[in-house]
C-alpha positions in Angstrom: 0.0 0.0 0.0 1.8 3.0 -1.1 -0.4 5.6 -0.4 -1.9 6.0 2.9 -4.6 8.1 1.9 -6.4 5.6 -0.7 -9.7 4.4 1.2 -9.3 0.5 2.1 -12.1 -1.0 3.1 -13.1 -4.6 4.5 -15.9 -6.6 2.9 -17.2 -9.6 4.2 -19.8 -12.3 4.0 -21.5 -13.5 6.9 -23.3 -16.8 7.6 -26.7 -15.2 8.8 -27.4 -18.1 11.2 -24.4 -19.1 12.8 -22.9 -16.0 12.6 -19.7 -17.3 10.9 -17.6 -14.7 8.6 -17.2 -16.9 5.6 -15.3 -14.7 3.1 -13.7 -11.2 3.2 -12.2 -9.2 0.9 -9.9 -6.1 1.5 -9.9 -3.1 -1.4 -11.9 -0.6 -2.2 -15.5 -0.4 -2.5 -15.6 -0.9 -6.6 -17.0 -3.9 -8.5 -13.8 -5.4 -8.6 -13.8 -5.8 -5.2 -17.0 -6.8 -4.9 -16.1 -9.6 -7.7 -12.9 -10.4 -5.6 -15.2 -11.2 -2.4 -17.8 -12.9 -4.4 -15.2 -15.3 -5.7 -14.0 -15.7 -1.9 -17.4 -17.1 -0.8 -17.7 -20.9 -1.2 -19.4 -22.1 -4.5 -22.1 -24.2 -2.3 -23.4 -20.3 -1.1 -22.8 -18.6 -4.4 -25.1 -21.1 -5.7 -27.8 -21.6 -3.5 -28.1 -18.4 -0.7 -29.7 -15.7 -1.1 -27.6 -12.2 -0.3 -29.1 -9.0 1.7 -26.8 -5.7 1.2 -27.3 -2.0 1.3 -27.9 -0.2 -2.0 -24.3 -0.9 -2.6 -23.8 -0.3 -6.7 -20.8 -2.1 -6.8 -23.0 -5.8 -5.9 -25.8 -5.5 -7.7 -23.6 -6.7 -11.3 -22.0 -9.2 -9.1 -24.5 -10.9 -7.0 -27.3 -13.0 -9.6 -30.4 -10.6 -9.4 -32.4 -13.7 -8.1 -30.6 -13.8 -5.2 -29.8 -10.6 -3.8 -32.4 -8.4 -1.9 -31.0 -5.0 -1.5 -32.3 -3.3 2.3 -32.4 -0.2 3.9 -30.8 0.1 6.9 -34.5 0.4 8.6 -34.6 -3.3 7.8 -32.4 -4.7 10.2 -31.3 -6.7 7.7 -27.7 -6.2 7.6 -27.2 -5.3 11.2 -25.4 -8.9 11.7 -22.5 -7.6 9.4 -22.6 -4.1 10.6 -21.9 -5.2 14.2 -19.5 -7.6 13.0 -17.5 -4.2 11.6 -17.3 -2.3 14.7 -16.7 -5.2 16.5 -13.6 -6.0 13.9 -12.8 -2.0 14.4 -12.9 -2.0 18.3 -10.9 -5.3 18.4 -8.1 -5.0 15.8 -5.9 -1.5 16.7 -3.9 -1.5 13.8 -7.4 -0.9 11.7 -7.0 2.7 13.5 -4.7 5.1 11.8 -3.7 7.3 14.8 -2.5 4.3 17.0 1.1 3.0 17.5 0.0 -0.7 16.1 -0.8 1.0 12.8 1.2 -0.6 9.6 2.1 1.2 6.5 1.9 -2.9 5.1 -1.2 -3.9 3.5 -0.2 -7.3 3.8 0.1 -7.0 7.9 -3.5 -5.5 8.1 -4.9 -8.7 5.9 -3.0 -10.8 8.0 -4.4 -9.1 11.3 -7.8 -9.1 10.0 -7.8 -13.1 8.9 -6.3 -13.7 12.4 -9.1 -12.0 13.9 -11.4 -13.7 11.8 -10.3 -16.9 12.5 -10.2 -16.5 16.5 -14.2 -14.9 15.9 -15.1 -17.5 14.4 -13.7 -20.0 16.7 -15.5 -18.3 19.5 -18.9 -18.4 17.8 -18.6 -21.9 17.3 -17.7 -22.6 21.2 -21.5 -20.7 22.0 -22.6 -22.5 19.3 
């Protein structure tokens, strides 16, 4: 990541009943990205779930038209995933520019992020 002032932003898929992250993608918010998470989420899900997201431009030529349902916020829809990103916010410092733990290498955020998925996930399956 060269320059510190391009907007990075995490996407992710979440399981809506267990909870589970099941895919994320770090980038931008463009339809690249958006095609890079798709790709990320496991063929069975691509196939068969259905997919609730914000108005979000960016998904709606990636996710089939039969299965997405784009909310508003009102919803509640997409509150699951909205907590999940300030929980992934308040938990992972280096995600906070203005702290010592913050890296100028894109690579060490990815690598902070996956580690904190993989210890969420963990957990939700222990109050599972």
């Amino acid at each position: 990541m060269n320059n510190l002032c391009c907007p990075q932003c995490g996407l992710s898929h979440i399981k809506r009943n267990g909870h589970q992250v099941i895919a994320f993608h770090v980038g931008d918010r463009s339809r690249r990205s958006a095609r890079k998470l798709w790709q990320q989420i496991p063929a069975r899900y691509r196939q068969h779930a259905s997919f609730a997201t914000d108005d979000w431009e960016a998904y709606k030529g990636v996710i089939p038209a039969s299965q997405h349902e784009v909310c508003a916020k009102s919803s509640g829809r997409t509150n699951v995933i909205e907590r999940f990103i300030c929980t992934l916010r308040q938990r992972v410092s280096r995600l906070v520019r203005r702290t010592l733990s913050f890296s100028k290498i894109m690579r060490h955020h990815v690598g902070a992020i996956k580690y904190f998925i993989c210890h969420y996930n963990q957990e939700i399956i222990s109050y599972a």
